[in-house]
KOLSE-494904 format. One line per field, with one value per residue: residue in three letters; x negated, y negated, z of N, C-alpha, C in turn; residue number from 0. Coordinates in steps of 0.02 Angstrom, whole numbers, plus 32768, in hexadecimal, padded with zeros to 4 digits. Layout:
N
res: Ala; ...
n.u: X; ...
n.v: Y; ...
n.w: Z; ...
ca.u: X; ...
ca.v: Y; ...
ca.w: Z; ...
c.u: X; ...
c.v: Y; ...
c.w: Z; ...
n: NUM; ...
END
This chain:
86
res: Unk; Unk; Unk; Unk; Unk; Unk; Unk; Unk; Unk; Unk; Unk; Unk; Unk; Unk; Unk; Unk; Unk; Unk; Unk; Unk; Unk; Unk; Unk; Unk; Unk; Unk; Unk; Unk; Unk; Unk; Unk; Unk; Unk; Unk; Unk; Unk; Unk; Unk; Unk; Unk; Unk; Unk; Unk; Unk; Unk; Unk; Unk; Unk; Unk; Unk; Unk; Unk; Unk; Unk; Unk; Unk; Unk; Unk; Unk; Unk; Unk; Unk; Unk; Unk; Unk; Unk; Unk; Unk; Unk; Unk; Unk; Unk; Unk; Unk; Unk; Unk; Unk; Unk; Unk; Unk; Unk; Unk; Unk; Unk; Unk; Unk
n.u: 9095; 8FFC; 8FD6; 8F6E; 8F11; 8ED4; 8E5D; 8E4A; 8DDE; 8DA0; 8D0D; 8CAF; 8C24; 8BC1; 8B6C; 8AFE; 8AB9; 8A43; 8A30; 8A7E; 8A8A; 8B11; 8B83; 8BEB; 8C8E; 8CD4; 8CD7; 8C8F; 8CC8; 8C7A; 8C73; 8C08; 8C12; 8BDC; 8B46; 8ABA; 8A98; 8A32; 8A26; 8A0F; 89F9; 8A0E; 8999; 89A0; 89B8; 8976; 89DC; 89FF; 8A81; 8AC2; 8B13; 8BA2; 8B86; 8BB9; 8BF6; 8BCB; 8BD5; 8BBD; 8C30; 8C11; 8B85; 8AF1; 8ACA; 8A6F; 8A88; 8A4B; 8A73; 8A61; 8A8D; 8B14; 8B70; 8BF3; 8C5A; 8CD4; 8D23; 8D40; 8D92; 8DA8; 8DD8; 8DA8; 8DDF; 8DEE; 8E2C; 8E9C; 8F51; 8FAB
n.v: D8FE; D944; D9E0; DA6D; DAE8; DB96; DC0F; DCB3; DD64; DDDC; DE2B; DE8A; DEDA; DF45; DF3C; DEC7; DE48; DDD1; DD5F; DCC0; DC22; DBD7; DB57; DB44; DB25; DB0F; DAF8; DB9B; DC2D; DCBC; DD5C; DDED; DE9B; DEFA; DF1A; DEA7; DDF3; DD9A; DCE4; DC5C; DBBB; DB24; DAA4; DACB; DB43; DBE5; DC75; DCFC; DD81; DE16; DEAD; DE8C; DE02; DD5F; DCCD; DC0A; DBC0; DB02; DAAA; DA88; DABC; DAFE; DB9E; DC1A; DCD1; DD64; DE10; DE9A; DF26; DFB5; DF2D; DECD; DE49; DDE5; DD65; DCB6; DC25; DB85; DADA; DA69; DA7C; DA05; D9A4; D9CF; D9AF; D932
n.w: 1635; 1625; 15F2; 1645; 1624; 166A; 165C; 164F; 1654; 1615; 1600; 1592; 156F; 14F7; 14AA; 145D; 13F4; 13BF; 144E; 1449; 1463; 14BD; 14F0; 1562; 1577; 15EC; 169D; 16C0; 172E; 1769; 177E; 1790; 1754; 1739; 16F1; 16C2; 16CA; 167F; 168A; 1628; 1639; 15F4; 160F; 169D; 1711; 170B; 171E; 1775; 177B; 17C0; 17C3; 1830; 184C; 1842; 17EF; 17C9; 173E; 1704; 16A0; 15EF; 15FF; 15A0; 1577; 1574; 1567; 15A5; 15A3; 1608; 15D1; 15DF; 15EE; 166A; 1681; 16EF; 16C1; 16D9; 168E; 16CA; 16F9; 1757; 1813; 1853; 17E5; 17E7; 17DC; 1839
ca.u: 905A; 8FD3; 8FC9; 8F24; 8F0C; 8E8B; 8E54; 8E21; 8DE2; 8D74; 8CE6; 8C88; 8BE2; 8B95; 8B38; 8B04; 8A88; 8A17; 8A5A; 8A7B; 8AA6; 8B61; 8BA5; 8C23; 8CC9; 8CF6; 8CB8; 8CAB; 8CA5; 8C75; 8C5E; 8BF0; 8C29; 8BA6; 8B03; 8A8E; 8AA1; 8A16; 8A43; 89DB; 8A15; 89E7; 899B; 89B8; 898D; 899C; 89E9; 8A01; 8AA2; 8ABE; 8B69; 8BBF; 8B72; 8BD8; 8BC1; 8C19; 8BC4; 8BE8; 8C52; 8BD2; 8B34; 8AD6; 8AB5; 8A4E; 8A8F; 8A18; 8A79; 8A41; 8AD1; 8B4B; 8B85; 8C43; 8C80; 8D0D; 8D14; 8D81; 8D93; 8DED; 8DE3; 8DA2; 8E1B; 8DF4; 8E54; 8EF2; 8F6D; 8FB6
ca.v: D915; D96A; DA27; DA6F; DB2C; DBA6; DC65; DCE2; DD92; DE1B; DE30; DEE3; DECD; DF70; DF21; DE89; DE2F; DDA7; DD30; DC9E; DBE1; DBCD; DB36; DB59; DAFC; DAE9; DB28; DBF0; DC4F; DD08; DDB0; DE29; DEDA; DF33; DF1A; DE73; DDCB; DD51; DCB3; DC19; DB81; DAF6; DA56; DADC; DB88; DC36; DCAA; DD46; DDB4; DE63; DEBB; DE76; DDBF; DD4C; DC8E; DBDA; DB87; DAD9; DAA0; DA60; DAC5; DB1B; DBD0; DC69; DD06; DD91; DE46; DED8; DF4D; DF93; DEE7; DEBE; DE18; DDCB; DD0E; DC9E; DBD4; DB4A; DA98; DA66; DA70; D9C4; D978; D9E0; D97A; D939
ca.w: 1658; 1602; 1622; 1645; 164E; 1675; 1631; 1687; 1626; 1639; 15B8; 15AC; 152B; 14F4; 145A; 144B; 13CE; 13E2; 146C; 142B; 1495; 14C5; 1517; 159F; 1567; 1628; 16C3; 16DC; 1769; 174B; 17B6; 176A; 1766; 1704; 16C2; 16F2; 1689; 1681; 164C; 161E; 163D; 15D8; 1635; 16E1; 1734; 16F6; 1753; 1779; 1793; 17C0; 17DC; 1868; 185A; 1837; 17F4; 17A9; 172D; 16E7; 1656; 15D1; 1608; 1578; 1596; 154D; 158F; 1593; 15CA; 1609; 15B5; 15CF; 160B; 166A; 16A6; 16ED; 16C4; 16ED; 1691; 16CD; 170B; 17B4; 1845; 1873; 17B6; 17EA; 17DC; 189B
c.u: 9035; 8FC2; 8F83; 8F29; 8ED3; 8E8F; 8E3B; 8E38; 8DB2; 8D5D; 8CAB; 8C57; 8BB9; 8B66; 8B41; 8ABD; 8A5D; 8A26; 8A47; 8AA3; 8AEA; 8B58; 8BD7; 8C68; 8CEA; 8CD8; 8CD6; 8C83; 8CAC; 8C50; 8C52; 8BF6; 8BF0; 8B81; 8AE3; 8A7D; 8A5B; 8A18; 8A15; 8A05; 89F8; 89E8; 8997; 89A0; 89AF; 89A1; 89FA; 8A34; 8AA6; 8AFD; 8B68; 8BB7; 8B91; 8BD1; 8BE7; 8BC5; 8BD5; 8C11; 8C12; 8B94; 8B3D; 8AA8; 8AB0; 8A63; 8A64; 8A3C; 8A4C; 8A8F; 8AE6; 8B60; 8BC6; 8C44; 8CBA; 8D05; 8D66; 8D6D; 8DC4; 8DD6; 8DDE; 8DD4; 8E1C; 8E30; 8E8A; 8F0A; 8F8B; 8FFD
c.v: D946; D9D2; DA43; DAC4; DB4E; DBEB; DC73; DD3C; DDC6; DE39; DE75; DEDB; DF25; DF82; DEE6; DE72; DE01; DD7F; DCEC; DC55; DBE3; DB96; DB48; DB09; DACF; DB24; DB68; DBF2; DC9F; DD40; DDD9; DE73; DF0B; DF1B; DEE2; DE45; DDAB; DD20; DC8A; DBEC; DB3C; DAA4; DA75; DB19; DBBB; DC54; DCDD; DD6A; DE08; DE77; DEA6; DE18; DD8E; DCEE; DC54; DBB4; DB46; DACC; DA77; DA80; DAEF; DB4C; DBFB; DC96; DD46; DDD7; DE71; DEFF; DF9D; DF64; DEDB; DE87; DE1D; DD8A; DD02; DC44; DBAC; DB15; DAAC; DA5D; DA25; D992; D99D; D9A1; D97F; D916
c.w: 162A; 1618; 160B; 164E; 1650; 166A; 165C; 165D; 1653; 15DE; 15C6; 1556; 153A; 14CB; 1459; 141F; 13F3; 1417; 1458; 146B; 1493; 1504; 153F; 1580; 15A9; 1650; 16BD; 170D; 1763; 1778; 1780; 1794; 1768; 16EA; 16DE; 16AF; 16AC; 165A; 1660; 160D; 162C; 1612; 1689; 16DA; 16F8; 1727; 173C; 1793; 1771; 17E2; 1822; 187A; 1838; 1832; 17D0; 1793; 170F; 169E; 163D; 15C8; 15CB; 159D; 1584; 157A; 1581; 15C8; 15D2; 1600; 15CE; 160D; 161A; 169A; 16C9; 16FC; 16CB; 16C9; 169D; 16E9; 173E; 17E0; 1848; 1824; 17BE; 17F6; 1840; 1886
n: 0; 1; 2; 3; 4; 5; 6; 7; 8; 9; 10; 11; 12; 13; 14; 15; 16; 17; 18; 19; 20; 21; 22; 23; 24; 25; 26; 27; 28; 29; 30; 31; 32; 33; 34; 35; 36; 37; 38; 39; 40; 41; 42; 43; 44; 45; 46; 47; 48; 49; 50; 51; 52; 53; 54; 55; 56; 57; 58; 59; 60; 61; 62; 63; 64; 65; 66; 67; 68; 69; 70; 71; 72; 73; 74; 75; 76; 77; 78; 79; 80; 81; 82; 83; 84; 85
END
């Protein structure tokens, strides 16, 4: 059987450069602590979080992050419930 696992961190930005595109490897879902991300979503919306808001985007999407600093996550990636194994 193939094993599949999933991360889960906690990222704290208090400098950051230009923002630059990042693909998402696999869905995240991420509660902001501190500060207010806007991300651009290529092909899709930008949005807007602010501590406490909390959000899942897909595996695949292309996404500019634009903080307001200082910036603290907590993400989480892993594989959709539904491909657990049964």
């Amino acid at each position: 059987m193939e094993q599949e696992t999933a991360y889960v961190g906690m990222s704290r930005f208090v400098d950051v450069a230009n923002p630059e595109p990042w693909t998402l490897p696999e869905r995240e879902t991420l509660l902001v602590l501190e500060g207010v991300a806007r991300i651009d979503i290529k092909h899709g919306p930008t949005i807007t979080l602010r501590a406490g808001d909390l959000a899942s985007l897909p595996k695949g999407a292309v996404t500019t992050w634009h903080l307001t600093l200082p910036f603290k996550e907590l993400w989480f990636f892993g594989r959709p419930y539904e491909l657990a194994p049964r």
